[in-house]
C-alpha positions in Angstrom: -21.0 15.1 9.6 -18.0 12.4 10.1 -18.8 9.1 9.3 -16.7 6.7 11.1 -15.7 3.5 9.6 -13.5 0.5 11.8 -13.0 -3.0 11.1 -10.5 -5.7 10.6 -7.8 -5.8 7.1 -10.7 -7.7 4.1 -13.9 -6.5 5.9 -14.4 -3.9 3.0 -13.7 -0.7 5.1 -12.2 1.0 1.8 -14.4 -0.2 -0.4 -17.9 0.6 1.3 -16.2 4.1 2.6 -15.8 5.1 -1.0 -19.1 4.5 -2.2 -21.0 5.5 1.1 -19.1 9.2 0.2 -19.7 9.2 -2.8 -23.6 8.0 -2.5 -23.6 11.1 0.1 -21.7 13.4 -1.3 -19.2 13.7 1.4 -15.2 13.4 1.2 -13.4 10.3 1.8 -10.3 10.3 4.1 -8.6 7.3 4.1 -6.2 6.8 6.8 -4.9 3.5 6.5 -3.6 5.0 3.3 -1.6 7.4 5.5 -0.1 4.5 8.1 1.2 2.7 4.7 3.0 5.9 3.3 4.4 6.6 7.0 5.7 2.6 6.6 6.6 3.2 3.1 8.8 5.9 3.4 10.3 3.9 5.9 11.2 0.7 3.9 12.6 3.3 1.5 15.4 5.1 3.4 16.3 2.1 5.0 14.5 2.9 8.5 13.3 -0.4 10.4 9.6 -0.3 11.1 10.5 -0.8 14.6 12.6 2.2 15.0 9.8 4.7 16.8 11.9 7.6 17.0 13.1 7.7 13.2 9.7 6.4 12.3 7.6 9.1 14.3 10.1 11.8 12.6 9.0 10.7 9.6 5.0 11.4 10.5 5.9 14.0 11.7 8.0 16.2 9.2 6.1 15.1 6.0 2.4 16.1 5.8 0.3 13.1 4.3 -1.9 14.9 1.0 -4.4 13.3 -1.0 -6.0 14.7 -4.6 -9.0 14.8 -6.1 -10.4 14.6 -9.5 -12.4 17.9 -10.5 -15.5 17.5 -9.1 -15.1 14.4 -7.4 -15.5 13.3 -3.5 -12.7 10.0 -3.8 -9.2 10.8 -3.5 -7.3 9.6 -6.8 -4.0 9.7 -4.9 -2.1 9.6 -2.1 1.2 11.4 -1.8 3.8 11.7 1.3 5.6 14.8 1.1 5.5 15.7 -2.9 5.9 11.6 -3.8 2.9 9.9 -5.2 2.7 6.4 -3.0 -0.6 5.4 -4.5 0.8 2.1 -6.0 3.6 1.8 -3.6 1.8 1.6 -0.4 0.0 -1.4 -1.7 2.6 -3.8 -1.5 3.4 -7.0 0.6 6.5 -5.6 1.9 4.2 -2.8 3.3 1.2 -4.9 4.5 4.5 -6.5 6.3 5.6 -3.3 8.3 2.4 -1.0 8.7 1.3 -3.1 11.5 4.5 -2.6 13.6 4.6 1.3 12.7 0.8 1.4 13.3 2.0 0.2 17.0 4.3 3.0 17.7 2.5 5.5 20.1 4.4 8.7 18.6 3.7 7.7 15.0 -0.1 7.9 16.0 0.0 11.0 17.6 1.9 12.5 14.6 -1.4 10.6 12.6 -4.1 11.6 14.5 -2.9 15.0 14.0 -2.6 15.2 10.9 -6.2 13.2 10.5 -7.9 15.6 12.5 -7.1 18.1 10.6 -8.2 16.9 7.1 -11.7 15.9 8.8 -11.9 19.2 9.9 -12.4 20.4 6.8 -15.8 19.0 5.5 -18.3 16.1 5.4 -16.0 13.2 5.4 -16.1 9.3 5.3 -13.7 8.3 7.1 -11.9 4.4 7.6 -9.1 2.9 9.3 -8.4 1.0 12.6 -9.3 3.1 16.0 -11.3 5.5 13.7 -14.6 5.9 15.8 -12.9 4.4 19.1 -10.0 7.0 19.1 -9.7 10.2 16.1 -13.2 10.3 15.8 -14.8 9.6 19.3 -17.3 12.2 18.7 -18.4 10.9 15.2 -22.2 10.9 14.4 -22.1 7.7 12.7 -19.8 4.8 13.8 -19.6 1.6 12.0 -17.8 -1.2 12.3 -17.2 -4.0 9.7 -16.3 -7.5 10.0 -16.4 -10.8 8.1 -15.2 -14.5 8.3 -12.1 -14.6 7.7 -12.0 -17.0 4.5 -13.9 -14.4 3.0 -11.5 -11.6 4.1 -8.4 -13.0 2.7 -10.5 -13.6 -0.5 -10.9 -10.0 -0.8 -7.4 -8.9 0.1 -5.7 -11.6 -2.9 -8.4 -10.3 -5.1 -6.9 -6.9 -4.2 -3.7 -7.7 -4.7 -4.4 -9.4 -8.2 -5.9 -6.0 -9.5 -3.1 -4.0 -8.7 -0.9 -6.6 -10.8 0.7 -7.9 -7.5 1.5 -11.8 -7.4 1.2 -13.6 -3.7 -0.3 -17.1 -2.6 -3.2 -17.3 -1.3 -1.4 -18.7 1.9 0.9 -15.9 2.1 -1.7 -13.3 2.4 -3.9 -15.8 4.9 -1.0 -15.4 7.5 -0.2 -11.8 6.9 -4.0 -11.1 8.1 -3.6 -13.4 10.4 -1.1 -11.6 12.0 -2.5 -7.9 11.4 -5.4 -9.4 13.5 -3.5 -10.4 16.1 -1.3 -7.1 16.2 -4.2 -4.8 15.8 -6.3 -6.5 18.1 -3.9 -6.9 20.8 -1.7 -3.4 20.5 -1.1 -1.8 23.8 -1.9 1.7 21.7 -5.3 2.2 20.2 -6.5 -1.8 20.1 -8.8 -2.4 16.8 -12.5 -2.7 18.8 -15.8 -1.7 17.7 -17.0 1.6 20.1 -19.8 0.8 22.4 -22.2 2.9 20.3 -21.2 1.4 17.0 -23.4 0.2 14.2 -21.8 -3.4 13.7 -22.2 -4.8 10.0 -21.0 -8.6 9.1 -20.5 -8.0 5.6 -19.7 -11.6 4.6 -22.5 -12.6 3.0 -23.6 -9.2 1.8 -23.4 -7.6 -1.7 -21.1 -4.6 -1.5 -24.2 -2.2 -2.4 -26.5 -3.3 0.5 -23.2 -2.6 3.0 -23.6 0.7 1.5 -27.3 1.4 2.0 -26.9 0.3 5.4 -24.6 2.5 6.1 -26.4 5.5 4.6 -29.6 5.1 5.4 -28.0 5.5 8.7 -26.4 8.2 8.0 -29.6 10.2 6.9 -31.8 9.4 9.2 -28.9 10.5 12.2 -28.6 13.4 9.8 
């Protein structure tokens, strides 16, 4: 079974993904993990987000792993090639430039690709932007997320604060700002909830009843 999981940057995709795998047992693939090692990897050699044709080479040369404790169903970390990004790809200077390599039509090919192909092999929980409009079209249960958007750039500073990462709350109000704007409005692959998707407004519920939604679901689709 592929669970599908879409929504806007601070509606909780990551977090509820991670818990409804591991409530169920299944893998979780995320693959906004995989745009930011693409955009990281970028920033590092000095390659402009903008540059689609260096960019996509990128994508397409080094294969996007993640690992797994013994046992467990959450990646622990995320590597691009043999470099652990786990930290890296967290950054403001990446929230900056993922959006504009999430745009680039060749870059997403390269990513579904290589998405695909991980889901292929087993249950998986799956998040991201275009996930159950786009890679996952045949997913048996697609959700989307969403939330106000005070309470979205809440989450995202609180994010940022646990990974030891200092940025006003201002700052990362008009980052999300513009990620809306850029995912919504992308020519490629436009963030939007699929016509058969189980919509969830998850600002003003606990993380665990997101999570029982989203299973119970799950099982009875199963």
């Amino acid at each position: 079974m592929i669970i599908a999981i879409d929504g806007p940057a601070g509606s909780g995709k990551s977090t509820v993904a991670k818990l409804v795998a591991a409530r169920l047992g299944f893998r979780y693939l995320d693959t906004g993990a995989m745009y930011r090692a693409v955009a990281y990897r970028a920033l590092a050699l000095g390659i402009s987000p903008y540059d689609e044709a260096s960019v996509a080479a990128i994508a397409m040369r080094d294969e996007i792993t993640f690992s797994h404790e013994r046992g467990g169903h959450l990646a622990s970390r995320v590597f691009i090639g043999e470099e652990d990004v786990t930290e890296a790809i967290r950054t403001p200077q990446v929230d900056d430039a993922v959006s504009a390599v999430a745009k680039l039509p060749s870059v997403r090919r390269a990513m579904v690709a290589q998405q695909r192909h991980l889901g292929a092999e087993s249950d998986i929980v799956v998040e991201g932007r275009d996930i159950q409009t786009v890679v996952f079209p045949e997913a048996q249960v697609k959700v989307f997320l969403t939330a106000s958007p005070e309470e979205r750039a809440k989450r995202r500073l609180a994010q940022h604060a646990e990974g030891g990462i200092e940025v006003a709350e201002q700052d990362v109000r008009i980052a999300m700002e513009k990620r809306d704007a850029a995912d919504s409005t992308r020519s490629v692959s436009p963030l939007a909830a699929a016509e058969d998707a189980f919509v969830v407004d998850t600002t003003d519920l606990s993380v665990e009843q997101v999570v029982e939604r989203i299973a119970t679901r799950a099982e009875s689709t199963a």
